[in-house]
C-alpha positions in Angstrom: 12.9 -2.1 -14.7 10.8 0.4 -16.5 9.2 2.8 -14.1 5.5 4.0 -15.7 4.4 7.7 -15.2 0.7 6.8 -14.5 -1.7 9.7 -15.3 -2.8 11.7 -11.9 -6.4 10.3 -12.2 -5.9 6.6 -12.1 -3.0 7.1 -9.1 -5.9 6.8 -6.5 -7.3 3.7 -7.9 -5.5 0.1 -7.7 -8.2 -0.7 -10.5 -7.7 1.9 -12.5 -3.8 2.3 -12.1 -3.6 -2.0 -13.3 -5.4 -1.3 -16.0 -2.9 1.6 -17.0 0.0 -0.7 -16.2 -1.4 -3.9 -17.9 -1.9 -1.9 -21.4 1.1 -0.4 -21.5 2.6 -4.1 -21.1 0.7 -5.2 -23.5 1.6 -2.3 -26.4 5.5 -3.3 -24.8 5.1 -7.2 -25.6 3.5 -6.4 -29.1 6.2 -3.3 -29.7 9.1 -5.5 -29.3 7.8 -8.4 -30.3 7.7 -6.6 -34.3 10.4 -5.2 -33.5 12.7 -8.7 -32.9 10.7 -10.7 -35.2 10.9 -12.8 -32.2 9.1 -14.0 -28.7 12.5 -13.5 -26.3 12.8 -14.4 -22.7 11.6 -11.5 -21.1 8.3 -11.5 -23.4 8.3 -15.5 -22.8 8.1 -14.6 -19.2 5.2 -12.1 -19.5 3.3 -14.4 -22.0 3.6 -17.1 -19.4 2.6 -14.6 -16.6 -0.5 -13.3 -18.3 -2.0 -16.7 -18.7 -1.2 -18.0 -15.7 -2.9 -14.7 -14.1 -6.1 -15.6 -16.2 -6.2 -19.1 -14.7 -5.7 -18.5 -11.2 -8.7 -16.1 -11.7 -10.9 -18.8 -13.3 -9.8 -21.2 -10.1 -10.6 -18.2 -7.7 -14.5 -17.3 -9.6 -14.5 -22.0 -9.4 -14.4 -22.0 -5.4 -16.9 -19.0 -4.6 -19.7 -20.3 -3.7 -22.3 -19.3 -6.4 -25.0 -18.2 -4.5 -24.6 -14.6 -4.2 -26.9 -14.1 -1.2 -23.9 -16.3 0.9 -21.3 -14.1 -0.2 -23.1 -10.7 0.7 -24.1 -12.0 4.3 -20.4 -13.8 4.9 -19.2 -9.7 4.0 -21.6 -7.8 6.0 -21.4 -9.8 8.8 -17.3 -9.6 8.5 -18.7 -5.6 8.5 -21.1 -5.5 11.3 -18.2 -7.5 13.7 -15.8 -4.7 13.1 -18.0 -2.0 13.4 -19.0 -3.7 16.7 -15.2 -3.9 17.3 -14.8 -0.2 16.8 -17.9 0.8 19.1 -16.3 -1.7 22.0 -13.0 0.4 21.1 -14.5 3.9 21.5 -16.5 3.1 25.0 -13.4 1.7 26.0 -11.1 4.5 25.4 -13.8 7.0 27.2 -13.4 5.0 30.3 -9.8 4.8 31.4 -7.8 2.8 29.6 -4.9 1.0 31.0 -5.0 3.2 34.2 -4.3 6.6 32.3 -5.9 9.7 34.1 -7.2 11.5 30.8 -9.5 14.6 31.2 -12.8 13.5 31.2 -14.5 15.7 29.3 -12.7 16.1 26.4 -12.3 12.6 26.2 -16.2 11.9 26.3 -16.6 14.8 23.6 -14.1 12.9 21.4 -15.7 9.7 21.9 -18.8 10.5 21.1 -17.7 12.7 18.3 -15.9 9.7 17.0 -18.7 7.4 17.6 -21.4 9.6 15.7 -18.8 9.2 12.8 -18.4 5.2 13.2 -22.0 5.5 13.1 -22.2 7.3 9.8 -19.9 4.7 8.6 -22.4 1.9 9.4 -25.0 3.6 7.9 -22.9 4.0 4.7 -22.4 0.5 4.4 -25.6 -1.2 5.3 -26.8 1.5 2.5 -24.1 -0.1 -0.2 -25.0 -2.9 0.9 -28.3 -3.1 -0.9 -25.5 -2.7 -4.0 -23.7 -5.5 -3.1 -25.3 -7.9 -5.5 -24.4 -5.6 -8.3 -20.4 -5.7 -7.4 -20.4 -8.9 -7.0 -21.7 -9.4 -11.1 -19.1 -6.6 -11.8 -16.2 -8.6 -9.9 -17.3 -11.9 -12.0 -17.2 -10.6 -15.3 -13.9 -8.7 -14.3 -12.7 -12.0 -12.6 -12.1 -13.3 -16.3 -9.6 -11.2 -16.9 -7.4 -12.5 -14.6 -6.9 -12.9 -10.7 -4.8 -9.7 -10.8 -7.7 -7.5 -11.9 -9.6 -9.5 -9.0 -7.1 -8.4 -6.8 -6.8 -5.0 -7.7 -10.5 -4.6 -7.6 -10.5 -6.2 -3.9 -8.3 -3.4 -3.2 -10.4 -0.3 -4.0 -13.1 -2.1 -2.6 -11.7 -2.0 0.7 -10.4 1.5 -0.1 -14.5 2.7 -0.4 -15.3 0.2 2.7 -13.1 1.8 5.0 -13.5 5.4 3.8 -15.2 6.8 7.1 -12.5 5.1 9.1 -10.2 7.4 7.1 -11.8 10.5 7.5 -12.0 9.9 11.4 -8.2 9.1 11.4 -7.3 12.7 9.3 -9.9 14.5 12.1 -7.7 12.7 14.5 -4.0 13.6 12.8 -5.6 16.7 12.3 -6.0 17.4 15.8 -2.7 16.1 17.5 -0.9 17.8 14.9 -2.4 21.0 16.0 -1.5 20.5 19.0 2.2 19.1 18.8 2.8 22.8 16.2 1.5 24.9 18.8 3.7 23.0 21.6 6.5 23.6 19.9 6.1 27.6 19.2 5.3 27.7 22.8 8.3 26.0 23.7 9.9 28.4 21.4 8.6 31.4 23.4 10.0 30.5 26.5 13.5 30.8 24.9 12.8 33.7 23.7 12.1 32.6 19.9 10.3 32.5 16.8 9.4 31.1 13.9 9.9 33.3 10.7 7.3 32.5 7.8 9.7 35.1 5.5 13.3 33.3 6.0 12.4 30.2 6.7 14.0 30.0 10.0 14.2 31.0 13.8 14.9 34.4 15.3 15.3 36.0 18.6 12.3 37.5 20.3 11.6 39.4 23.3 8.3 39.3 24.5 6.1 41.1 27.3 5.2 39.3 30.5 1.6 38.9 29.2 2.5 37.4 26.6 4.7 34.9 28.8 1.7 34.8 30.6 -0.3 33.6 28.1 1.8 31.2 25.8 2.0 29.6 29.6 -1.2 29.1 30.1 -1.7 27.9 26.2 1.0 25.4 26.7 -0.5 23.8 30.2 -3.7 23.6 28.3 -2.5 21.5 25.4 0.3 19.7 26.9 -2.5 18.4 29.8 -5.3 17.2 26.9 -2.5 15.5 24.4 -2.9 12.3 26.2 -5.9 12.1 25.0 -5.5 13.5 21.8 -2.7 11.3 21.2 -4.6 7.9 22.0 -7.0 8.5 19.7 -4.5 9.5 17.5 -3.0 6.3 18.0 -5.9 4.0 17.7 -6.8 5.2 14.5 -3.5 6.1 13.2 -3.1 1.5 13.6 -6.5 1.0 11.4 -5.0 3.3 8.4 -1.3 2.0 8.9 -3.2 -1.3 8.5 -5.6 -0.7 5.3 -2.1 0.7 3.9 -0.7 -2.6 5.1 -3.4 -4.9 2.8 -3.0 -2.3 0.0 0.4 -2.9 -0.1 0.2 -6.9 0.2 -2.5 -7.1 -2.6 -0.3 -4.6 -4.6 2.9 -7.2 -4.0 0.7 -9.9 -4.9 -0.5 -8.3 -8.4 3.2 -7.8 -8.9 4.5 -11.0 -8.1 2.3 -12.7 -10.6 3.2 -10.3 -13.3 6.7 -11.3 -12.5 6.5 -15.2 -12.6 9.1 -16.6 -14.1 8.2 -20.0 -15.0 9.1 -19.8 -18.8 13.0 -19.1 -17.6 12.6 -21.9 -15.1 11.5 -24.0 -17.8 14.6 -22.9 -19.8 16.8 -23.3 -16.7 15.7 -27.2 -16.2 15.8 -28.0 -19.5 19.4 -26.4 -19.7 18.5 -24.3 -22.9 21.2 -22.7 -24.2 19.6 -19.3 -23.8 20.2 -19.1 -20.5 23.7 -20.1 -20.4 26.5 -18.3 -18.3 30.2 -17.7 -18.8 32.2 -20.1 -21.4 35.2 -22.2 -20.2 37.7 -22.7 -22.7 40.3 -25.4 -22.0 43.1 -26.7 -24.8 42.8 -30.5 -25.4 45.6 -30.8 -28.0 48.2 -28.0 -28.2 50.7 -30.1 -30.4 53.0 -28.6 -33.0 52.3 -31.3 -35.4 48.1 -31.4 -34.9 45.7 -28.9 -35.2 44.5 -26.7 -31.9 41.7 -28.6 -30.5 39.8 -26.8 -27.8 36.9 -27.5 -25.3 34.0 -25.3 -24.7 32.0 -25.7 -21.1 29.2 -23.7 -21.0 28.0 -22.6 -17.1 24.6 -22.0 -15.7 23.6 -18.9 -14.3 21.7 -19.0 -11.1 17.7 -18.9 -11.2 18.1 -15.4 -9.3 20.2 -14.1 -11.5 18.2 -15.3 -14.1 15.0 -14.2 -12.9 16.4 -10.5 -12.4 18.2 -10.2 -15.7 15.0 -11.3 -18.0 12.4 -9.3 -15.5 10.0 -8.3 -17.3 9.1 -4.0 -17.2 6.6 -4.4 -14.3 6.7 -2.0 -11.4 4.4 -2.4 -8.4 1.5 -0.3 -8.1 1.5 0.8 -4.5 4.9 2.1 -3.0 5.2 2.5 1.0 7.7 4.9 1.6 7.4 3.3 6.0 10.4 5.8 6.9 8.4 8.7 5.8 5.5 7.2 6.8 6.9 6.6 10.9 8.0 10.0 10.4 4.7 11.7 9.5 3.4 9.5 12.3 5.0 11.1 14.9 4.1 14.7 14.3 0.4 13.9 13.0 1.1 14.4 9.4 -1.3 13.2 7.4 -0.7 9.7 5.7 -2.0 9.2 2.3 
């Protein structure tokens, strides 16, 4: 599978990026196309792929209702419930959740810092919203280009949708992270250690009783108010773990129609030749006296086999990397 290098200013757009991907397939089709003098399976497979992705999208722009005013209220109101969601959330984690004893005021200062931002966020939408009869023209005329470019549209759009809830989740990363660096140097001072910025390593340390004193008092400090740094941490780290979840299904989905593989399905049920295995060879007539007379058995390969060996070059558009990704997690690194 061909792996393309996408230019740095379409990697933060699905929309973008598929567009990228779909012309290079395109030049790739024609390229070898000229090249062979002939449409082979892998470009069969593409060919088939590209108009079954422009028929799916005509079904798709078919059953939306075509009254535009119905779509924008079902959206907004899908909108106002989670915003609604996310206000319940907040008021809920400045009480005291599950029975945790978090300090009370830095948890109401992070709740209402947090809700001022949800706020923003609300305001930000029910602003776009006046907007939203103009996306929706854009997504029809785009719609005819295929239910992958709808997809891949979808996708940024929830990208710009969710936006605030990102920028409250890096405040929050942002935060705990802080605090889970300077809990381990402290923890490093009581050992009598130290980071070194120059080597790139730990050395031994002495320090004064004032500063024991101090990186004591430090480390009671933020050890007591990362229970509440880290459940807001954790809320918000779910919401972006789960927009990354959709991008990554929509991004699947856009690959697995790119990848169909009806046309060596067809070939496979009609058992074309093309798609033939290995060859048997057994001797029917081995006589002196008679000429060598031989039989050829030709084997199917399996449709998996098939389907991996005439692939077409697509590669998805939105890798996870979920080990790094649990990793960053757990020290508050930021997840992009």
């Amino acid at each position: 599978m061909t792996n393309f290098n996408n230019p740095s200013w379409v990697g933060n757009s699905m929309f973008m990026q598929h567009i990228y991907n779909y012309w290079i397939l395109i030049q790739w089709l024609i390229s070898t196309v000229k090249r062979d003098k002939k449409v082979a399976i892998k470009q069969g497979n593409l060919i088939c792929a590209v108009l079954i992705d422009l028929v799916l999208g005509y079904i798709i722009l078919q059953l939306l209702p075509q009254n535009k005013n119905v779509i924008s209220s079902t959206l907004m109101g899908v909108l106002e419930r989670l915003i609604h969601l996310l206000y319940t959330l907040l008021k809920w984690l400045m009480g005291a959740p599950v029975g945790l004893k978090l300090n009370n005021a830095f948890n109401k200062m992070l709740g209402k810092y947090f809700s001022y931002h949800v706020q923003l966020w609300w305001l930000f939408l029910d602003v776009s919203g006046e907007k939203l009869d103009l996306i929706l023209d854009i997504y029809k005329y785009i719609g005819y280009l295929g239910f992958t470019f709808q997809t891949a549209l979808v996708a940024d759009l929830i990208c710009i949708a969710t936006f605030h809830s990102y920028c409250i989740y890096v405040y929050a990363a942002r935060l705990f992270n802080i605090q889970i660096s300077g809990l381990i140097a402290l923890m490093r001072l009581f050992v009598g250690r130290k980071y070194n910025p120059l080597r790139g390593g730990i050395d031994s340390c002495e320090y004064t009783n004032q500063e024991l004193f101090v990186g004591t008092v430090a480390f009671t400090i933020l050890l007591l108010l990362l229970p509440t740094t880290a459940l807001y941490y954790i809320v918000f780290t779910g919401f972006r773990v789960l927009s990354l979840v959709v991008q990554y299904v929509l991004a699947k989905l856009i690959y697995l129609v790119q990848t169909s593989p009806l046309y060596v399905i067809f070939l496979w049920l009609t058992q074309s030749p093309k798609v033939r295995g290995n060859i048997l060879m057994e001797v029917v007539n081995d006589e002196e006296d008679s000429p060598l007379v031989l039989k050829l058995k030709l084997f199917n390969r399996s449709i998996p086999e098939l389907v991996n060996l005439f692939q077409p070059p697509v590669d998805i558009s939105k890798h996870v990397k979920w080990t790094d990704l649990l990793s960053n997690m757990l020290v508050g690194k930021q997840i992009v």
